[in-house]
C-alpha positions, -999 to +999 in steps of 0.1 A: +097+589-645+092+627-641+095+622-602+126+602-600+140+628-625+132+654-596+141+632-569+177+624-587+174+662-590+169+674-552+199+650-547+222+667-568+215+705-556+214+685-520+254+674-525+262+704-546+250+725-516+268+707-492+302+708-512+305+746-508+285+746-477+295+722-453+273+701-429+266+714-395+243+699-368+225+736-372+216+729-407+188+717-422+188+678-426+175+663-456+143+633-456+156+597-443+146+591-481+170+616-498+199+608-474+191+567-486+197+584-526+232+600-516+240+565-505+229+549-535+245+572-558+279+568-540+283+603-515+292+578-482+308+608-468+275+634-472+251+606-465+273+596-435+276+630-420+233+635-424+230+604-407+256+614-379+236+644-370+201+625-369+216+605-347+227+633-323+199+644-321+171+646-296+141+650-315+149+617-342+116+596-337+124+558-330+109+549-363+134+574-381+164+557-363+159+523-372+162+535-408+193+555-395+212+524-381+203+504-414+217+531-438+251+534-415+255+498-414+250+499-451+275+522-459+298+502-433+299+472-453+301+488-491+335+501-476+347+467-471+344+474-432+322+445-416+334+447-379+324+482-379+288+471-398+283+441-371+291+466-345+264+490-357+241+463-364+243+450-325+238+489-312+208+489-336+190+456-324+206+464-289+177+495-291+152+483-314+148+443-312+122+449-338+141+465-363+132+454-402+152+453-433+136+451-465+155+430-487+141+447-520+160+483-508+190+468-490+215+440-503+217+409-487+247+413-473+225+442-448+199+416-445+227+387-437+247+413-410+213+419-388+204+382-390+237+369-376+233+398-348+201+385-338+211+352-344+238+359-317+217+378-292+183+369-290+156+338-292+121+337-302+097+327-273+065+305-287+040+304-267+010+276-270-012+279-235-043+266-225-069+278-215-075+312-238-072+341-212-046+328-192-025+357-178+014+353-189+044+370-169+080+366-175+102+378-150+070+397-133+062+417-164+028+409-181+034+401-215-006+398-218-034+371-218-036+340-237-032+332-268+002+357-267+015+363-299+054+345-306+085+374-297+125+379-296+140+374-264+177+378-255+195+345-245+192+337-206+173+326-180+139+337-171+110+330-149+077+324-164+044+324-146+008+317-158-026+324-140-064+328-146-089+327-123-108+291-107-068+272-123-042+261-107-014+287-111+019+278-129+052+288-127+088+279-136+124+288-148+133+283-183+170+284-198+168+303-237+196+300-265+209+326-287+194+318-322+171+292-309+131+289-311+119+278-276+084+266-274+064+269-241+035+249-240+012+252-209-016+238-196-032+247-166-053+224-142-090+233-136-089+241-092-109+219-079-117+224-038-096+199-021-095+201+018-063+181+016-047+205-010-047+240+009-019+252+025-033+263+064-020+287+087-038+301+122-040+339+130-043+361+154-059+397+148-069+428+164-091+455+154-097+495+161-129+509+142-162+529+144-190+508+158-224+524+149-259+511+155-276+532+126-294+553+146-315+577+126-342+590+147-330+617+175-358+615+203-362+578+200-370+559+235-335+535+239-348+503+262-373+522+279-351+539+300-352+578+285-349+599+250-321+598+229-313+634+218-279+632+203-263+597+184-228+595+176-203+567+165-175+551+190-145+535+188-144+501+199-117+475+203-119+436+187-100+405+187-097+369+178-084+338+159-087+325+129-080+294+107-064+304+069-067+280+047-051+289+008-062+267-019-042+287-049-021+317-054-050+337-054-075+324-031-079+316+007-105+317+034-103+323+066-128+307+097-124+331+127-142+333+159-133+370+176-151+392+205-166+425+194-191+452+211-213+470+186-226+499+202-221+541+204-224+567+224-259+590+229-266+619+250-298+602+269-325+625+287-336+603+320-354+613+343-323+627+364-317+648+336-293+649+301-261+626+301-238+608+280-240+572+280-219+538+262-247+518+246-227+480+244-235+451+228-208+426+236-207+397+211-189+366+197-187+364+165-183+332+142-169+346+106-166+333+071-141+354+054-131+350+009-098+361+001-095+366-033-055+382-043-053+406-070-018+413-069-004+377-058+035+385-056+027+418-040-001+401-016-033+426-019-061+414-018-101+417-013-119+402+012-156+398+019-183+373+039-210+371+065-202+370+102-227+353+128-227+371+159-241+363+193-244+389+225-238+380+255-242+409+271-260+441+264-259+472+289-261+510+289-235+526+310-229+562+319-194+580+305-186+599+335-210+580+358-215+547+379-247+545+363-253+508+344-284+493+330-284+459+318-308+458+287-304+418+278-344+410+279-343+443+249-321+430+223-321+401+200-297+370+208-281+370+173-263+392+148-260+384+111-234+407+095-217+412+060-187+423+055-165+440+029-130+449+025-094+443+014-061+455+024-019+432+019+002+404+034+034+416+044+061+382+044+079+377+079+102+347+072+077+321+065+048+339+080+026+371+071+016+405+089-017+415+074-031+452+073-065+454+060-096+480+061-130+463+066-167+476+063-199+454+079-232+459+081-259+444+099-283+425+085-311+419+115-320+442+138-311+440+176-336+456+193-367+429+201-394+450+210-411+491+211-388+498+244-363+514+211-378+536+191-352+531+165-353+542+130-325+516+126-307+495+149-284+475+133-246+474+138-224+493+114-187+491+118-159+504+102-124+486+108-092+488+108-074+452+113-040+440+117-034+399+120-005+377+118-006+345+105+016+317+114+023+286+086 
């Protein structure tokens, strides 16, 4: 009793004040709450003005205005005005789909005004998706993962789209109502690896990167033909073809078959003296490549698997010489390689332009006998690829 006595109080000095002092926007507003017990006790005009001045300015907090708009469209309709109110009461749910009345502080006429609004402008959106965890989009904006909870939508058409990883993604265009409650029930498939479901296309790529053998051991003995005494990475050129093959939205693999030459470049003591040499290892290589999208509208992706490599020719050549040594009977046959990477698919009409960045790593070493004194001898490479595939 003693506070309302106070509160009816403040409210009195409040309007009092504001009769010999008028209301500017550099004056001190009263609380949301006192402003709500001018209206109540009949000052339309003061409350009005408060409320005018919250509204202009910057520093109202959103939670603040929705109590703002619901107070103005208040006073709108207890002076008989209810296109005004309804006009309000769209600019309010216009900003704040959210907005809440409660029925206990506001008549039913307030409550009755923002329901029609709604009523007119928006839909609720149900959602019932299986499996849990099932990513949900509508028009490309993630609302979240499964289960999502129900929520007002304005009245048009959208495009939803559901995915989660080892399904079948799902996507379609749905029509919503003003004032109805549009259920979406989803399901999606379990992917199961069907060679007569994926979509195929066949590439063509080409590749600049750092070929490396690993060398780790300056004065080693290279193919029994003189001391290394400097190692240093090389550019080297690739190419090849591949088969893609894309199963979902999100996944594809790729068979590919390309020429490479793992190698470097050393300054080699021989017995002629000090000299910079190409150390080649010229293979075909026979790749398994995953694909796995993150992003799949905007095409990036990461990409990964082993790569079986066979040289045909092995050889150390001189940079600014005519000296060539053909090392075949030194090195190993075969090449196993893993590699890592990722990179995007750019559309071109009905194909892609791929850019990608790829790291691999050799798995057996090359060298077959002591004639390399190697610490390691296994290809490193570092790539940078660009492919085109044709569907």
């Amino acid at each position: 009793m003693v506070f309302r006595m106070l509160s009816v109080l403040a409210v009195v000095v409040v309007v009092l004040s504001s009769f010999y002092f008028p209301v500017t926007a550099s004056e001190d507003v009263p609380d949301i709450s006192d402003i709500r017990l001018l209206r109540k006790m009949g000052e339309y005009d003061k409350a009005g003005k408060y409320l005018d001045i919250l509204t202009n300015e910057n520093s109202t907090s959103d939670a603040v205005m929705r109590q703002v708009y619901v107070e103005k469209v208040t006073i709108a309709l207890l002076r008989n005005n209810p296109d005004n109110a309804m006009a309000l009461a769209r600019e309010a749910v216009e900003k704040y789909p959210d907005i809440k009345i409660d029925p206990f502080d506001y008549p039913a006429e307030v409550v009755s005004c923002f329901d029609e609004v709604k009523n007119s402008m928006f839909a609720i959106l149900i959602f019932s998706i299986t499996p849990n965890g099932t990513e949900v989009y509508l028009d490309g904006r993630k609302l979240g993962a499964a289960p999502v909870d129900s929520m007002f939508v304005k009245a048009g058409k959208y495009e939803l789209s559901f995915s989660m990883l080892n399904y079948r993604d799902e996507s379609f265009a749905v029509e919503i109502e003003a004032g109805s409650r549009k259920e979406i029930f989803v399901t999606l498939e379990k992917h199961v690896m069907d060679i007569f479901s994926f979509q195929y296309g066949l590439g063509i790529e080409g590749s600049a990167g750092l070929e490396s053998l690993g060398y780790e051991n300056p004065g080693g003995l290279i193919a029994g033909l003189g001391v290394i005494q400097t190692y240093r990475p090389a550019i080297r050129f690739s190419g090849g073809l591949f088969l893609y093959m894309m199963y979902s939205e999100r996944a594809a693999i790729n068979v590919g078959v390309r020429y490479v030459n793992f190698g470097g470049r050393a300054d080699i003591l021989m017995s002629g003296g000090e000299e910079e040499y190409d150390i080649n290892n010229q293979a075909i290589g026979i790749s398994l490549f995953y694909k796995y999208f993150l992003k799949p509208r905007h095409r990036i992706f990461l990409s990964g698997g082993p790569e079986l490599a066979m040289i045909i020719n092995a050889d150390i050549s001189s940079v600014n010489g005519d000296d060539l040594y053909e090392v075949n009977d030194n090195v190993n046959a075969t090449q196993l390689l893993m590699h890592f990477g990722g990179g995007f698919e750019i559309p071109v009409g009905s194909n892609h332009l791929s850019v990608g960045l790829s790291y691999g790593i050799g798995m057996l070493d090359i060298k077959k006998d002591e004639s390399y004194k190697y610490t390691s001898y296994k290809p490193r490479e570092f790539r940078l690829i660009l492919g085109y595939i044709f569907h």
